[in-house]
C-alpha positions as CSV (number, residue, x, y, z in Angstrom):
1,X,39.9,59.9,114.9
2,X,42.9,58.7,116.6
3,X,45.3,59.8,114.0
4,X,43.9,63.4,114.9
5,X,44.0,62.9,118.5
6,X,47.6,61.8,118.1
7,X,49.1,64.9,117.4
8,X,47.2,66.8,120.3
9,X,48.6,63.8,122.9
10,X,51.9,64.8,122.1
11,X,51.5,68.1,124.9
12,X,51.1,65.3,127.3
13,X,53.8,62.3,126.1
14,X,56.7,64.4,125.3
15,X,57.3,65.5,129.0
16,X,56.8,61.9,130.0
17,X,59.5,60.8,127.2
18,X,61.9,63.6,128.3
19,X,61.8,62.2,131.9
20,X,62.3,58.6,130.6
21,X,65.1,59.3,128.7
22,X,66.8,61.3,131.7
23,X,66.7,58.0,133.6
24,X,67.8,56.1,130.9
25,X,65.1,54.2,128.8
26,X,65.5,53.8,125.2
27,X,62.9,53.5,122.7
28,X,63.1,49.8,122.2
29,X,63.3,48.9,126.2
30,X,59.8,50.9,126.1
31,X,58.8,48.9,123.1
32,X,59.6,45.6,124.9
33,X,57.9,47.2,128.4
34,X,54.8,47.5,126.4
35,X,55.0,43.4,125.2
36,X,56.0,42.2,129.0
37,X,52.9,44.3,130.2
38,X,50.8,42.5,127.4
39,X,51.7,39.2,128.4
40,X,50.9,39.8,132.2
41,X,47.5,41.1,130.5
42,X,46.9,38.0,129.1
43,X,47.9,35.8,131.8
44,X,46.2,37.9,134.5
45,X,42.7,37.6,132.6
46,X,43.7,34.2,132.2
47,X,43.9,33.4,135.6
48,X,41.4,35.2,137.2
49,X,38.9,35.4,134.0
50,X,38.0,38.9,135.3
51,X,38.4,41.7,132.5
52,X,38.6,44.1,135.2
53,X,42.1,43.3,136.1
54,X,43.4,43.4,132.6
55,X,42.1,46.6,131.8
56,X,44.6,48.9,133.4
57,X,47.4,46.4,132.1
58,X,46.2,47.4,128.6
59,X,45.7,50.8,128.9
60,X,49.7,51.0,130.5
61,X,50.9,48.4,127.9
62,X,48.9,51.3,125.4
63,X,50.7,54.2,126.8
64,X,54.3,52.2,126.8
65,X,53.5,51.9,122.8
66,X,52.7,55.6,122.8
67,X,56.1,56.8,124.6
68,X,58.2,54.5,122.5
69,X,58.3,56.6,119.0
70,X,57.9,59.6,121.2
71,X,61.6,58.3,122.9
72,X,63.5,57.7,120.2
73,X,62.3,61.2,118.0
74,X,63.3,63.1,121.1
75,X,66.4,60.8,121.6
76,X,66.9,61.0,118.3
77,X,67.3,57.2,117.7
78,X,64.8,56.7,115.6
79,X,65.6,54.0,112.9
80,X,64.7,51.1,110.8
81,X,65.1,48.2,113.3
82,X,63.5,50.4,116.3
83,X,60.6,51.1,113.4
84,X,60.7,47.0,112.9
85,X,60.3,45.6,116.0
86,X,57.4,48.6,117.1
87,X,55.3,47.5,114.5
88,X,56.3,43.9,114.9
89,X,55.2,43.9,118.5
90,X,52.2,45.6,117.9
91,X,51.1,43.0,116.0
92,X,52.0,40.6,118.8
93,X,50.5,42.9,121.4
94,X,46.7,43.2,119.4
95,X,46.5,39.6,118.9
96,X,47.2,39.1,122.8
97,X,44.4,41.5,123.9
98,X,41.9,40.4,121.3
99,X,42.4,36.4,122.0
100,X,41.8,37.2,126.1
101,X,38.1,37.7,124.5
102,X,37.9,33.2,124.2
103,X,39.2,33.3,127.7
104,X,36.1,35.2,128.6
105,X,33.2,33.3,126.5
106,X,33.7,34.7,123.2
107,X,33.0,32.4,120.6
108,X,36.7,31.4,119.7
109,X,36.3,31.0,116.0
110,X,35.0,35.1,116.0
111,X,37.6,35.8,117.6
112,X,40.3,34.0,115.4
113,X,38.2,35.5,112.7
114,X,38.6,39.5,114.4
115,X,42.5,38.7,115.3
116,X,43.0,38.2,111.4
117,X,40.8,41.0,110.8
118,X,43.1,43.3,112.9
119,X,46.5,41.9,111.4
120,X,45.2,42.7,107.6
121,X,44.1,45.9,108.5
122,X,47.7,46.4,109.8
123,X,49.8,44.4,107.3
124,X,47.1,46.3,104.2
125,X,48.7,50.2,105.4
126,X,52.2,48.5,105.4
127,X,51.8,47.2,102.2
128,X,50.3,50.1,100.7
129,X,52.7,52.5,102.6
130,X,55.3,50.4,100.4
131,X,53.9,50.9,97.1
132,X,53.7,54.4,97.8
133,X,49.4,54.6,98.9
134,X,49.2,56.9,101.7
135,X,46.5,54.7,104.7
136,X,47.7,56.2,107.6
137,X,44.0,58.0,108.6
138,X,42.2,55.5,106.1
139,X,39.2,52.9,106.8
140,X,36.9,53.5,109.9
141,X,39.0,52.2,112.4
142,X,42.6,52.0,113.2
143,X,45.1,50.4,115.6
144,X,44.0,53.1,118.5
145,X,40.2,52.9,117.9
146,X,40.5,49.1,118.1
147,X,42.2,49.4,121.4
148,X,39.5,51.3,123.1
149,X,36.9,48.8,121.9
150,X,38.8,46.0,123.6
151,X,39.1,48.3,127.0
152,X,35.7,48.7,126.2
153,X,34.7,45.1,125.8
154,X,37.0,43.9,128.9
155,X,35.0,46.7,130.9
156,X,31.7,45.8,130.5
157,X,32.1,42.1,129.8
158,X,31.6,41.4,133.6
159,X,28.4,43.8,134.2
160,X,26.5,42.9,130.5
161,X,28.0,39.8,128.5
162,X,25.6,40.6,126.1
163,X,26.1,44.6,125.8
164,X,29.8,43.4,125.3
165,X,28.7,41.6,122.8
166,X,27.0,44.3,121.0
167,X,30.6,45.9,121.5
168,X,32.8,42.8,120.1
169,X,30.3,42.6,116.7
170,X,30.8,46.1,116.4
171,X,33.9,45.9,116.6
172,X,34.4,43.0,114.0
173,X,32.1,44.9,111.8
174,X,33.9,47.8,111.5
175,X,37.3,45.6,111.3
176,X,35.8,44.1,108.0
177,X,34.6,47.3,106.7
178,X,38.3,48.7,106.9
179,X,40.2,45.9,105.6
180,X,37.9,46.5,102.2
181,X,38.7,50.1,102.8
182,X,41.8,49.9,102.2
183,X,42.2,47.3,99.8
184,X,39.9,49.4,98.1
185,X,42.3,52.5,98.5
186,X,45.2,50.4,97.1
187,X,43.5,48.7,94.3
188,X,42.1,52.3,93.4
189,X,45.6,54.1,93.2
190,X,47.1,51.4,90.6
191,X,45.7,50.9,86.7
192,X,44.3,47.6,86.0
């Protein structure tokens, strides 16, 4: 779903990139924005154990990780390492938000559980994207439709712990259903 969206939020990012790049950000200093506004997410929540506060922290640390591909295409800057350290903070970023949920009275061993959930769905497209196996699009939920279940999870968590935690073993369900998804896809595309 995201995927799809992707291409339509493009009308709305590429002016914002333009600008950015008229004042002088790069790609990577956006890359990095996004991990210093995850960190104050973390230690925001931490400190006041109120989702509330984190939320809009996300959804800008988000929109930082949307602008930074968008930057160096229009910059054209695009490369390997800025590639690298994108998906190597992403990784850093999703384990961030997804841990605050202990901080909040999650059970911490789920959590754990849904953080390495969230890397292997992650590291299972890279992999198959190196053995040639098309993911991008593939399992029920990707990087962007995890996000808004966290927002959505930090949002209601102080009105209805237990509708969030409807939410969070949704959210782990679906997790587990792509990460056989895709090994599925991989395993499917190679003879035995």
């Amino acid at each position: 779903m995201i995927t799809r969206l992707r291409k339509e939020s493009k009308k709305l990012i590429s002016p914002i990139a333009s600008a950015l790049i008229r004042v002088g950000f790069t790609a990577n200093a956006m890359t990095l924005t996004g991990l210093a506004l995850a960190v104050v997410f973390l230690l925001v929540v931490w400190a006041t154990r109120n989702a509330f506060y984190g939320v809009a922290l996300l959804i800008v640390s988000s929109l930082a990780d949307a602008l930074d591909g968008e930057i160096a295409r229009l910059s054209g800057k695009a490369g390997p390492f800025g590639s690298f350290l994108d998906s190597s903070l992403d990784r850093i970023e999703d384990t961030i938000f997804i841990s605050s949920f202990a901080l909040l009275g999650f059970q911490p061993l789920l959590v754990s559980l849904l953080v390495g959930l969230s890397l292997s769905i992650s590291y299972l497209r890279a992999k198959a994207e190196s053995l040639g196996v098309k993911a991008e699009g593939k399992g029920i939920i990707e990087r962007g439709e995890r996000l808004i279940f966290v927002a959505a999870i930090l949002l209601v968590s102080p009105l209805s712990f237990e509708v969030a935690t409807v939410l969070f073993y949704a959210l782990f369900v679906l997790s587990a259903v792509t990460v056989v998804q895709r090994f599925l896809l991989v395993s499917s595309a190679f003879p035995k």
